[in-house]
C-alpha positions as a printed Julia matrix, in Angstrom:
426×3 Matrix{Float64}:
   0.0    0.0     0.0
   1.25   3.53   -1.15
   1.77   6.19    1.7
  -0.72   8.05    0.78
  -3.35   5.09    0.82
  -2.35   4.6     4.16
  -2.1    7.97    5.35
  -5.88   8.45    3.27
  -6.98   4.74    5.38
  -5.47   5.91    8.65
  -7.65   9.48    8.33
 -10.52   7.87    7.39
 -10.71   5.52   10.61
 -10.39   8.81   12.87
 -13.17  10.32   11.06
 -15.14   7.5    11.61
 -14.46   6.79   14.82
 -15.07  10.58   15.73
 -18.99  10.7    13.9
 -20.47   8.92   17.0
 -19.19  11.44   19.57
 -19.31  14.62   17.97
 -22.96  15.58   16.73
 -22.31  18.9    15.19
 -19.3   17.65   12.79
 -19.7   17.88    8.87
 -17.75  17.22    6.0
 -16.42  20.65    4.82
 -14.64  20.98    1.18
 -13.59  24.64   -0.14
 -11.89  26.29   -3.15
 -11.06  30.14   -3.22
 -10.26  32.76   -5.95
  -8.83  36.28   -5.96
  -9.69  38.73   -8.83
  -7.22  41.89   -9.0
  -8.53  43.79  -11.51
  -8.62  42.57  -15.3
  -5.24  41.22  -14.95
  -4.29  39.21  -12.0
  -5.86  36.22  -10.61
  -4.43  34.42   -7.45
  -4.18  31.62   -7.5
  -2.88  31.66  -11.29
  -3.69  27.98  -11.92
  -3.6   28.41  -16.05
  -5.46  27.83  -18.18
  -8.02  30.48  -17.24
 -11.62  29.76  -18.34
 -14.54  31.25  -18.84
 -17.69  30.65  -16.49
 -21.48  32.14  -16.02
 -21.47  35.05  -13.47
 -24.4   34.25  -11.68
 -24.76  30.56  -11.89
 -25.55  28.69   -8.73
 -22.73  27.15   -6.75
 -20.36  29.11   -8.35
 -18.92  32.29   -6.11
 -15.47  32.56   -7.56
 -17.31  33.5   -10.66
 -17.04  37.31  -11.09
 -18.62  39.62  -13.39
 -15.05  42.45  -14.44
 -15.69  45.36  -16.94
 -13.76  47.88  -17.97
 -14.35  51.04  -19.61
 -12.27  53.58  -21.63
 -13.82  57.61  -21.58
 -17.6   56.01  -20.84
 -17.39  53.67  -23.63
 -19.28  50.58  -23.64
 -17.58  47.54  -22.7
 -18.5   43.72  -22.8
 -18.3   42.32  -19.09
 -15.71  39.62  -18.88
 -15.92  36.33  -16.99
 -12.65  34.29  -16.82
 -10.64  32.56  -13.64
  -8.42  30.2   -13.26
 -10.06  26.31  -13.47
  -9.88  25.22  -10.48
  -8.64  27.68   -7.31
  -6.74  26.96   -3.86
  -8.72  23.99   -2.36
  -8.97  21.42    0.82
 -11.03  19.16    2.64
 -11.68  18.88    6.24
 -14.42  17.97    9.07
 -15.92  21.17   10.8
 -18.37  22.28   13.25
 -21.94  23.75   11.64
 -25.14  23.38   10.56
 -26.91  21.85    6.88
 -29.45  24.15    6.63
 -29.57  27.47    4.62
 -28.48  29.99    7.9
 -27.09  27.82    9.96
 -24.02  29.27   11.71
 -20.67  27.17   11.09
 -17.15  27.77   11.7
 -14.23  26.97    8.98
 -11.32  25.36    9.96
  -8.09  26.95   10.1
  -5.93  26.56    6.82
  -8.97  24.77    5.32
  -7.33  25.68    1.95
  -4.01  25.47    0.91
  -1.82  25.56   -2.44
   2.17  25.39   -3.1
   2.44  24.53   -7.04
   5.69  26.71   -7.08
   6.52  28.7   -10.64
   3.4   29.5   -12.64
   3.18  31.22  -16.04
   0.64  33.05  -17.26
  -0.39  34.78  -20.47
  -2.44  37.96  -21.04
  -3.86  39.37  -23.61
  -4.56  42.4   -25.14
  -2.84  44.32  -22.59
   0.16  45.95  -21.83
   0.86  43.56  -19.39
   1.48  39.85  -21.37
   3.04  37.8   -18.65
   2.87  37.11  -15.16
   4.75  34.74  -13.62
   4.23  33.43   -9.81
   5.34  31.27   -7.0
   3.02  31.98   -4.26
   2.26  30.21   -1.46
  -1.95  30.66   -0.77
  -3.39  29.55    2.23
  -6.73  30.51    3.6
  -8.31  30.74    6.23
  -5.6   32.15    9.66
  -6.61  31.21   12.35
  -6.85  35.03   13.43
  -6.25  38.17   12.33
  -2.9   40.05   13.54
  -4.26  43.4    15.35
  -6.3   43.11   17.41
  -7.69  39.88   16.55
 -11.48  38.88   17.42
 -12.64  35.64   18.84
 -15.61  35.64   16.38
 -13.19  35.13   13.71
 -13.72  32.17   11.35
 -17.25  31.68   12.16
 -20.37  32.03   10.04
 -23.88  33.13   10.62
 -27.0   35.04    9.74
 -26.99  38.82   11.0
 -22.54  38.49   11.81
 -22.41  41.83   11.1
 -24.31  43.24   14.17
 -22.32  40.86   16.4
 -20.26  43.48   18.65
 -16.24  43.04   18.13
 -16.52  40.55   15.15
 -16.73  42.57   11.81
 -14.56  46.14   12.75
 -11.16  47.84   11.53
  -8.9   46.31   14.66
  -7.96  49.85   15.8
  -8.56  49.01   19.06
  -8.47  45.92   21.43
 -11.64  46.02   22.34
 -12.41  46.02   18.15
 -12.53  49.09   16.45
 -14.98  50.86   14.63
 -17.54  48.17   13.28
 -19.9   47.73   10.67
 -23.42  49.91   11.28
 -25.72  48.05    8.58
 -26.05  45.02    6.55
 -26.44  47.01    3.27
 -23.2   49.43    3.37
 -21.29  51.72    0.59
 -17.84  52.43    0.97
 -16.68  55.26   -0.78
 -13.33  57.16   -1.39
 -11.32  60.03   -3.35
  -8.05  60.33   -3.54
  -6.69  62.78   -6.37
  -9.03  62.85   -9.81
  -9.78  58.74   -8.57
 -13.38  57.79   -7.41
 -14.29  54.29   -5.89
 -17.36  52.89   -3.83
 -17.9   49.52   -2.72
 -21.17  48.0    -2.17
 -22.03  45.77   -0.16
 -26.01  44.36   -0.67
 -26.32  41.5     2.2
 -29.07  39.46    0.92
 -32.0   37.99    2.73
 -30.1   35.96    5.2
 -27.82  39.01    6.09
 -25.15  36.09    6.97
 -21.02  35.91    6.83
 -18.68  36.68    9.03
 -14.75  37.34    8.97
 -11.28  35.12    8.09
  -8.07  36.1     6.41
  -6.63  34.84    3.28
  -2.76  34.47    3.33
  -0.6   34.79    0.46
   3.52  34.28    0.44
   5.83  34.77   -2.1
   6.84  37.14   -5.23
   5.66  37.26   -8.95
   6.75  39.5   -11.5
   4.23  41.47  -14.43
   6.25  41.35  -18.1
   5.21  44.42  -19.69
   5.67  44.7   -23.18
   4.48  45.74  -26.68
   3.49  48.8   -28.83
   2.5   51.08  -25.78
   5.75  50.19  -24.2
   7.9   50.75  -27.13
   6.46  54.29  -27.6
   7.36  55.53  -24.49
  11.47  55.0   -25.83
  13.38  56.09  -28.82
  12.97  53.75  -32.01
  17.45  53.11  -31.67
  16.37  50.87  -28.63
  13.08  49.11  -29.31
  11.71  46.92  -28.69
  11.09  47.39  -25.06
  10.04  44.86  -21.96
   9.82  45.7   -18.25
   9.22  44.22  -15.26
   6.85  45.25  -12.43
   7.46  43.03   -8.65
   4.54  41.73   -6.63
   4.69  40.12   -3.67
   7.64  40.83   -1.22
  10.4   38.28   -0.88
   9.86  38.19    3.11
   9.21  34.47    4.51
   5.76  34.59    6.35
   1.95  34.82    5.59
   0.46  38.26    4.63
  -2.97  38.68    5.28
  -4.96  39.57    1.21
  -8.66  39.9     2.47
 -11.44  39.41    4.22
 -10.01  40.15    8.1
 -12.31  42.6     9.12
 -14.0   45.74    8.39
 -11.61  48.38    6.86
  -9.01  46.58    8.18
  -5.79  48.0     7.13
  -2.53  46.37    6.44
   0.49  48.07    4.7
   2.77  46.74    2.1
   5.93  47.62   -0.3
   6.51  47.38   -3.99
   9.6   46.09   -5.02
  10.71  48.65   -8.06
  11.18  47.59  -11.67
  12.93  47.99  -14.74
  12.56  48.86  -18.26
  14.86  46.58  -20.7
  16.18  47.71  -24.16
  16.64  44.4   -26.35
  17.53  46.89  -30.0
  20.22  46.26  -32.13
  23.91  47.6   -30.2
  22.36  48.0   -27.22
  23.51  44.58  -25.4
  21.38  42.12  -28.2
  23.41  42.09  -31.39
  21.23  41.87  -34.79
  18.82  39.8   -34.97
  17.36  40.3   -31.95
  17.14  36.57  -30.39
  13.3   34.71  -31.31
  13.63  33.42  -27.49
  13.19  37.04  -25.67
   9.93  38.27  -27.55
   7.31  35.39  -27.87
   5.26  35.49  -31.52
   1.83  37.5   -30.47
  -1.11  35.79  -29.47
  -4.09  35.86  -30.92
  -7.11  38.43  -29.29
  -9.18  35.53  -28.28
  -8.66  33.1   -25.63
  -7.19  30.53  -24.78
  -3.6   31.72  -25.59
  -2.07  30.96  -28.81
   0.13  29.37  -30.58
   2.19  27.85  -27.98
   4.55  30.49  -26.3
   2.52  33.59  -27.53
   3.67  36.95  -25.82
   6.05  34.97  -23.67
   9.03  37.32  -22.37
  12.1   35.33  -22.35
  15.78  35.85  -21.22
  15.1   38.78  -19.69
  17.57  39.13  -17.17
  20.6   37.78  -19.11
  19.81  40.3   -22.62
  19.48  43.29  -23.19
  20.41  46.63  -21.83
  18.45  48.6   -18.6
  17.41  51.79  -19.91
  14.96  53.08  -16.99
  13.71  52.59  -13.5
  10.07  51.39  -12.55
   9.73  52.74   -9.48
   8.68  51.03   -6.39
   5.39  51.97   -3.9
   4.04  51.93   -0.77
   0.83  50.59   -0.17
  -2.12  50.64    1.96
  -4.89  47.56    1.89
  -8.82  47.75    3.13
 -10.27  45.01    3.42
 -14.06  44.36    3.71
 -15.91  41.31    5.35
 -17.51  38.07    3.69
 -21.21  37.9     2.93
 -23.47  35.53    0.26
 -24.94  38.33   -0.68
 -23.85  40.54   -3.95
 -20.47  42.93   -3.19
 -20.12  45.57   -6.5
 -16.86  47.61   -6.32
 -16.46  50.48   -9.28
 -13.27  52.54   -9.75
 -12.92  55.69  -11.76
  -9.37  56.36  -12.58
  -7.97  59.9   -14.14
  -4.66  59.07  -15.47
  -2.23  60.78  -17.76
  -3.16  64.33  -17.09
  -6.62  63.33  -18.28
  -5.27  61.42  -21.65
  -6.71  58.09  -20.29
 -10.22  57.89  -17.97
 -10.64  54.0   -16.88
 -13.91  52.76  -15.19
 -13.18  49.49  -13.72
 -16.45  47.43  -12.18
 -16.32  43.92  -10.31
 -19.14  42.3    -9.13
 -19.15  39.0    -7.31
 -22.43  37.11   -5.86
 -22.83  34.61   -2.85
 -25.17  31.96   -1.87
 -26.62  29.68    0.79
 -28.44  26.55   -0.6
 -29.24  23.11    0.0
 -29.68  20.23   -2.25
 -28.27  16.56   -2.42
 -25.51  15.24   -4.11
 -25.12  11.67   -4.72
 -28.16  11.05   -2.44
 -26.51  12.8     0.65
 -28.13  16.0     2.24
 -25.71  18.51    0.77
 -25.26  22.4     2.08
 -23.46  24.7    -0.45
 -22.54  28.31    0.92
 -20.69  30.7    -1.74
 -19.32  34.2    -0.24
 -17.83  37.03   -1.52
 -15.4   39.87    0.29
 -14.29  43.14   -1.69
 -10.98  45.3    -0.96
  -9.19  48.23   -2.36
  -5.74  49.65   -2.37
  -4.26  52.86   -1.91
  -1.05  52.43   -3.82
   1.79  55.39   -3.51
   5.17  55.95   -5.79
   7.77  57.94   -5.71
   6.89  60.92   -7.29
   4.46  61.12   -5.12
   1.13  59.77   -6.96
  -1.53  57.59   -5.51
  -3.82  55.31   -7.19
  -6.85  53.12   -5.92
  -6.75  49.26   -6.95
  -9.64  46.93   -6.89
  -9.61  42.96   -5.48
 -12.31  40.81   -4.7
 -12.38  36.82   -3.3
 -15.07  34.76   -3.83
 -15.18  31.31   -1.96
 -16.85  27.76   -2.46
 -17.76  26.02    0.51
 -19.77  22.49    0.37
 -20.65  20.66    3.5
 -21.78  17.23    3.97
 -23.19  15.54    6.99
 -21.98  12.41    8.46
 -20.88   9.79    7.22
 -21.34  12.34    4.02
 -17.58  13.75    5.76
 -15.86  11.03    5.86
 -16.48  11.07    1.87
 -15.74  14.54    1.5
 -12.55  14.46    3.55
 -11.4   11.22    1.74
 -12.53  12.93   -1.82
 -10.6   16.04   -0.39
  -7.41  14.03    0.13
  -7.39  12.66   -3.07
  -7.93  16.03   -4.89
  -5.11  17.53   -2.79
  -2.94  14.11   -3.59
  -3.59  14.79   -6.9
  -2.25  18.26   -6.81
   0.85  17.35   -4.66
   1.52  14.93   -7.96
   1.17  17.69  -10.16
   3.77  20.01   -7.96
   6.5   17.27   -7.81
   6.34  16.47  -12.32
């Protein structure tokens, strides 16, 4: 017998032999997704595809559109296939309202370096090796003891849904139906948060470690430098490269954290200027097509970029600031109105992600499916100085299962996660 037979064998007896003496456990399976803007999803998790904003069982599903000067614009629906996942038994209740409490580290993904494509954007690469994990067991400042549990009217709990200024909690949420709104400069955002008839969520963090790095590249890149160096590519840090959890979303009310930017670079990869004629086919993939997914094979791909070319400008780095907004299964809308470029560029950005609570049964067993969403924004700073307002949201599956309906989604839940610890070591 394989390890991991064993390991899956051993697990299951515990679960079994725990169903007669704890009442109130369930099966509990989960898979989150986080939407930054257009561009970034985390976890990457290529290929991205497309799904039905809207559909039932299917949070992670967001509705992103993006306009230039007012135009119209087509609302687009893509995320990765399959987001950070796990299986465990839980505390709760089956029915639609029923308060339950999510395990600590429920979810959890290492795959190491992922590649992704974008297109028709300036940005046409991002590459990550993030560690996502979700959810803490508490928040950092100031944490609540409320944290981690779900239930109908969460919001009006005192100390559970609040900004952590405080140790007794902070300023909290007033109202189940709340819009956030802020200016900074010629940028507009408000965040709305419509609770739904059950009014129910609740608080936990999602953790993210590790760097990535945007490849920017392309016409609108090139035009920015004289035609003697094109063609251009740059590079844009995420992440930080400091070992420990930082909390994304979801911890509270306005809760704040703070972050750093790594800076950047611009490349020159033109003839004399450290890439001798012709410049190499292995730095600038052929482009891709406008559609997705991706193609032909290698399409926009930046390659080699830190052993050609020539550095011809800095990217700066930033400071930032993060607020981050509470779960709920109802409907969370965020839209941002950017002024950019002395005017030359307006950009509306909207993101709208929808919850549930529903029951059903799935192979014959009882089954309890919760979706949730949380919204945040950040307040992003350079050097010169300049601030700008960025949009995220994280929607989250959650299925639960009653006994012995957990001891099949726990042993279902190992072999997903098997599966995926295959994938990381080929």
């Amino acid at each position: 017998m394989s390890k991991f037979l064993r390991a899956t064998a051993i697990m299951a007896a515990v679960v079994l032999g725990a169903t007669a003496s704890q009442a109130q456990t369930i099966g509990m399976a989960g898979e989150y997704g986080e939407s930054n803007g257009i561009i970034v999803q985390i976890p990457q998790n290529p290929p991205q595809v497309s799904c039905t904003f809207g559909a039932p069982d299917d949070a992670r599903c967001l509705a992103n559109t993006q306009h230039f000067f007012g135009g119209p614009a087509a609302a687009v629906s893509l995320y990765p296939h399959h987001g950070v996942y796990g299986a465990r038994l839980a505390t709760g209740g089956l029915n639609v309202g029923d308060a339950f409490t999510v395990p600590t580290l429920l979810m959890q993904q290492r795959l190491g370096d992922q590649v992704g494509i974008v297109l028709n954007n300036v940005v046409q690469q991002l590459n990550t090796s993030f560690t996502a994990a979700a959810p803490g067991a508490s928040r950092t400042k100031n944490p609540q003891p409320g944290m981690r549990r779900f239930s109908a009217m969460n919001w009006s709990l005192g100390g559970v849904q609040n900004d952590g200024a405080t140790a007794g909690g902070g300023v909290s949420r007033l109202a189940a139906n709340t819009v956030i709104s802020r200016t900074i400069g010629l940028e507009t955002l408000a965040m709305t948060y419509t609770a739904g008839a059950n009014e129910f969520g609740g608080t936990m963090s999602v953790l993210l470690d590790g760097t990535g790095t945007l490849y920017l590249a392309g016409a609108n890149i090139d035009n920015l430098f004289p035609a003697s160096l094109r063609p251009i590519a740059g590079t844009n840090p995420v992440g930080d490269g400091v070992p420990g959890f930082n909390t994304r979303n979801a911890a509270g009310w306005n809760y704040t954290v703070t972050g750093a930017q790594a800076p950047g670079r611009f490349k020159a990869f033109g003839p004399g200027v450290g890439v001798f004629p012709p410049v190499p086919t292995n730095v600038f993939g052929v482009p891709c097509g406008p559609t997705p997914p991706p193609a032909p094979a290698g399409c926009n791909q930046v390659n080699g970029f830190n052993t050609n070319g020539v550095t011809v400008a800095p990217l700066p780095g930033a400071t930032s600031t993060k607020h981050m907004f509470a779960w709920t299964t109802g409907t969370v809308q965020i839209v941002r109105t950017a002024v950019r470029n002395g005017g030359a560029l307006v950009i509306t950005d909207t993101v709208t992600g929808m919850g549930y609570d529903v029951t059903g049964t799935d192979g014959g067993v009882p089954t309890r499916r919760v979706g949730m969403i949380a919204g945040s924004y950040t307040v992003r700073t350079d050097g010169v100085p300049t601030s700008q307002m960025n949009t995220q949201m994280v929607g989250i599956d959650l299925k639960m299962t009653p006994e012995p309906g957990a001891t099949v989604a726990l042993i279902s839940g190992l072999g997903m996660l098997g599966a995926l610890a295959v994938r990381r070591r080929s």
